[in-house]
N, C-alpha and C positions, 0 to 999 in steps of 0.2 A: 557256262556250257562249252567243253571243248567239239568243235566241230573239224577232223579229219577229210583232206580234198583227195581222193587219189587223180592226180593230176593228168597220169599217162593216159586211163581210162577215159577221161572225161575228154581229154582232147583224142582220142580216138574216136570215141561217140559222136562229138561233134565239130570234129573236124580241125579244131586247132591245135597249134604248133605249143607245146607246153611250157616257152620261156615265156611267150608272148601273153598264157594266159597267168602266169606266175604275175607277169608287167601289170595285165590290168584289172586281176585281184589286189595287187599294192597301192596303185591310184586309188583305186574303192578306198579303202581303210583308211587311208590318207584326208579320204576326203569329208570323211567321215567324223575322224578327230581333228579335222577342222574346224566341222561346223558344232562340236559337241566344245570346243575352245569356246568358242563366238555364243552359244548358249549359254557358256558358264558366265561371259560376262557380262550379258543381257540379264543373267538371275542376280549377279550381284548389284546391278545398279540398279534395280528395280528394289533389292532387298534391304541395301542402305537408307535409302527416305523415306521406307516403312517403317524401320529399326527407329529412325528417329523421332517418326509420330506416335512410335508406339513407347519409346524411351519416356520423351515428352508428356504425356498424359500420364503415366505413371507419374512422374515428377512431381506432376500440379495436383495428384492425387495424393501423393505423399505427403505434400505439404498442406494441403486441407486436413491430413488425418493430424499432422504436427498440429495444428490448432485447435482441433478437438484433445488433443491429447495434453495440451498445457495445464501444470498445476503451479496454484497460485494456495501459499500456506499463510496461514494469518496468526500471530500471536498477541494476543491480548492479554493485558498487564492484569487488569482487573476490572469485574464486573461495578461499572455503574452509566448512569445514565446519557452521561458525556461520550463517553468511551463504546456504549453501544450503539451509539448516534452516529459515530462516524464509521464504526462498522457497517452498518448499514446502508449509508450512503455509499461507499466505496462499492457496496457489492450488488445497490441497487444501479449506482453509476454503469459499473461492468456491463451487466446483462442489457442496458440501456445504448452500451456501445457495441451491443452483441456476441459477447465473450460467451464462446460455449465450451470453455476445458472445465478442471474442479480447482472446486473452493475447500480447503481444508483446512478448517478454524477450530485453535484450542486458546484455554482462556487458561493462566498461570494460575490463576487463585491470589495475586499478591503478592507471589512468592519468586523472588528469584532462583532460589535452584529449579523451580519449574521451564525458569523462562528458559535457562540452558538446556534443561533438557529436552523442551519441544524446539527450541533453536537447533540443537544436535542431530535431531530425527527428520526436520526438512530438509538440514543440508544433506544429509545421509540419503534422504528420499530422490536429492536434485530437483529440488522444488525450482520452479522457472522463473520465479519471482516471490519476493516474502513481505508480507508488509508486517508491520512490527506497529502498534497502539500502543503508544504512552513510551518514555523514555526509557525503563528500566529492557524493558522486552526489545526494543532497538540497540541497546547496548550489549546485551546477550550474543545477539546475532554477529555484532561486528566482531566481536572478540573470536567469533570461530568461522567466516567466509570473509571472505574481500573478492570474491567473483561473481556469485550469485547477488543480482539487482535487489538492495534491501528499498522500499518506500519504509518510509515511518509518516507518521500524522499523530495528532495533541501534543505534541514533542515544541516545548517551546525557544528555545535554544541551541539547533544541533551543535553546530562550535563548541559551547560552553558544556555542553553533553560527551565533548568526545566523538560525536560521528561526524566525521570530516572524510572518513574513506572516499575512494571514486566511485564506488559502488552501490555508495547510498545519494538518496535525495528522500525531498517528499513534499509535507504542507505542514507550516507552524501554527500552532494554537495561539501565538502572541496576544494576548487582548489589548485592547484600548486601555491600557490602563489610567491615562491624564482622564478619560471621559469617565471610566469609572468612581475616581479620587474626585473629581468636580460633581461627579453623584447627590454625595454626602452633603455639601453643602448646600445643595439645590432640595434635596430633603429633608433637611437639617440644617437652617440657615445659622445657628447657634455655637455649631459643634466646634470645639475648640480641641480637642484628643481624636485618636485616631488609633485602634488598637490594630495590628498587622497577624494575623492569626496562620499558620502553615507548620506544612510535618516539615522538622529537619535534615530528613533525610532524603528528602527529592531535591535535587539541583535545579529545577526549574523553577522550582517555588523561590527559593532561595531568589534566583534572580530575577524575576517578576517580586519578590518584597522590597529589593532595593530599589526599584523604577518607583514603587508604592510609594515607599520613604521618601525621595526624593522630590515627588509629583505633591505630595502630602504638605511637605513644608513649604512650596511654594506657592501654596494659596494658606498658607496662613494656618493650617492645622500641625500641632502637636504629636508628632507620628512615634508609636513604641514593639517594637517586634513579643511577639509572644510563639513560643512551637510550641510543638509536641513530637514523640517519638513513636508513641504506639498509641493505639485507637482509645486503649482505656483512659489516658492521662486528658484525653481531649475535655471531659465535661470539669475535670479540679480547672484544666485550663481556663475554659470561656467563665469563669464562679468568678475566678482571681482577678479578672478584667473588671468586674462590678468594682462603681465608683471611678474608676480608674477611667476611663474610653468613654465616650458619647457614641462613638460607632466600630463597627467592626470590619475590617473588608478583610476574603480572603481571595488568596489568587490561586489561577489553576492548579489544581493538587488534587492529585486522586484519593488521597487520602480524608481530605477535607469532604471533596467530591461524595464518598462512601458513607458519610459521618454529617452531613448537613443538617437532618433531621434533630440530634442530637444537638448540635451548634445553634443553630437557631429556636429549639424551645428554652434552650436552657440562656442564651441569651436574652429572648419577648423577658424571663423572669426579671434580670435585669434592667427591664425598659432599652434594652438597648440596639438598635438594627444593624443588619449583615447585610453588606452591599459583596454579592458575590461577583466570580468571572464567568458563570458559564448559565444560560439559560434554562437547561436543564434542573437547576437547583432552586429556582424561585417556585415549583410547587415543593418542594422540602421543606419551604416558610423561610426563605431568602426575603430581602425586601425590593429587591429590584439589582439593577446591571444593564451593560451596555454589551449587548448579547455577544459571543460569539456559535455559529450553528454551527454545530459539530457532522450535525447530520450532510449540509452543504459540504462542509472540508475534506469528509468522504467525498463524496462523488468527485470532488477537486483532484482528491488523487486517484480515484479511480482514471481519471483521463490521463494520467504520468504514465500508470501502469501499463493503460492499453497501448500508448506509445511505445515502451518499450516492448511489450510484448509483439508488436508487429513488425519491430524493429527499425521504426522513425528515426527513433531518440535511444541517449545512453543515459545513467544516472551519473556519468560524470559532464554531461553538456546541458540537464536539467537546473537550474538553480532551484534554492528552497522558497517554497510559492506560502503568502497567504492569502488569507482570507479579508477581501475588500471591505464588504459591507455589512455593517453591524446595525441592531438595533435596539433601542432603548425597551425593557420588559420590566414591570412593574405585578408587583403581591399587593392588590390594593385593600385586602382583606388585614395586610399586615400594618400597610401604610395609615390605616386608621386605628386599629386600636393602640400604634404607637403613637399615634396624633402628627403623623409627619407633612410634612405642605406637600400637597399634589402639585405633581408636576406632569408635562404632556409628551409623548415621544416625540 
């Protein structure tokens, strides 16, 4: 609003000298954007440590939405009963340490071009964490991230596996294999052969058959490697063993894993028993083992994971964890019609 004074006028009306009201209409104004100074800086100090509680809450809000908002992708090598054990556990572990992001779980079918390619589609997603079952599905992963936190689990040798990045850790399947090998003989006080039965083509078996090998001949058994490559060759294999073996162990192997059922009738034909590695297999008509629980080594790394996701821990200040305690699981439906000595866990 422009407001005009005619000056002369107003000091004729009332009586003043019109420099002097000129003087203290200027004082006015003056005094005026003084105090409108002195306001402006009383609105800013007031405004700044609201800005910051209000900054603040935003903050701790954003970051509660970030934990709801984390995704955790899963690749699973292949469907069997080890391998869903520890799926399980991991995700029953999670929710048990109150993980509320998503779970996005695909299974490869066996197949490694699958494994690439749901390896391909997390890291494209920016999955916040991956956990990788069984070794083939961990190996996928490495070969396309080294930033993104891989856990792997059933993985019984990362080293010998190739995942040594910083960005992996996890939990090993290692079994007991000396308590295993001493098995046999505690059910089989006789058995002088030892057949070693596993696919060729997983590096983990491979190295879990030579611990076998060597655990084998130092109590006194005759120890002989047997594989296979593909699932069909499996039952000419365990035939070929007849006469040959008094017992059969195999070590973790997904393939074996998948194919138990198979392995073990066709060996009873034989009269011959399957001292396996994972618990899971002694209802497939295993004859016993010295367990490891698959379904515990999930929730085991569930607790790596939620470390890193809260941002504790790195996977390269995690070491690879196993599994402490094991225990002895017996088929005693199998244990008899092979007529073998009972023994007690």
């Amino acid at each position: 609003m422009n407001l005009k004074i005619n000056f002369k006028s107003y000091a004729l009306v009332y009586g003043y000298d019109t420099y002097y009201l000129r003087h203290e209409i200027l004082l006015f104004v003056i005094k005026i954007r003084l105090r409108r100074i002195n306001m402006k800086k009383i609105f800013w100090w007031l405004l700044m440590p609201s800005c910051l509680i209000i900054f603040t809450l935003m903050w701790q809000s954003l970051k509660k939405s970030d934990k709801k908002d984390l995704k955790i992708g899963i690749i699973q090598y292949v469907e069997h009963e080890a391998l869903d054990a520890s799926r399980k556990g991991f995700i029953d572990g999670l929710n048990e340490l109150g993980f509320s992001g998503k779970i996005d779980y695909k299974n490869a079918q066996a197949d490694q071009a699958n494994c690439t390619l749901i390896a391909n589609q997390f890291v494209s997603e920016e999955a916040d964490l991956i956990l990788a079952i069984a070794t083939p599905a961990a190996q996928s992963l490495a070969a396309i991230t080294s930033s993104i936190p891989i856990l792997g689990t059933a993985i019984t040798d990362f080293q010998e596996a190739g995942l040594t990045q910083s960005n992996i850790t996890g939990t090993s399947d290692l079994a007991p294999i000396s308590k295993q090998i001493h098995l046999v003989k505690e059910l089989k006080p006789n058995a002088k052969k030892i057949g070693i039965l596993f696919s060729s083509s997983e590096a983990n078996s491979k190295y879990q058959a030579q611990i076998a090998f060597e655990e084998a001949q130092k109590i006194g058994l005759s120890p002989q490697i047997f594989t296979f490559s593909q699932m069909t060759e499996i039952q000419q294999v365990v035939e070929s063993m007849f006469g040959k073996v008094d017992a059969i162990y195999t070590p973790t192997d997904n393939m074996v894993a998948s194919n138990m059922q198979v392995i073990s009738k066709t060996a009873m034909q034989g009269n011959i028993p399957v001292i396996c590695s994972e618990v899971n297999l002694i209802s497939k008509g295993a004859v016993g083992t010295f367990a490891m629980d698959y379904y515990e080594l999930g929730k085991q790394t569930a607790n790596q994971a939620f470390e890193i996701l809260e941002g504790k821990n790195y996977p390269e200040n995690m070491p690879i964890q196993y599994l402490e305690n094991v225990k002895l699981a017996l088929n005693t439906e199998v244990t008899k019609k092979l007529n073998l000595k009972e023994t007690s866990p």
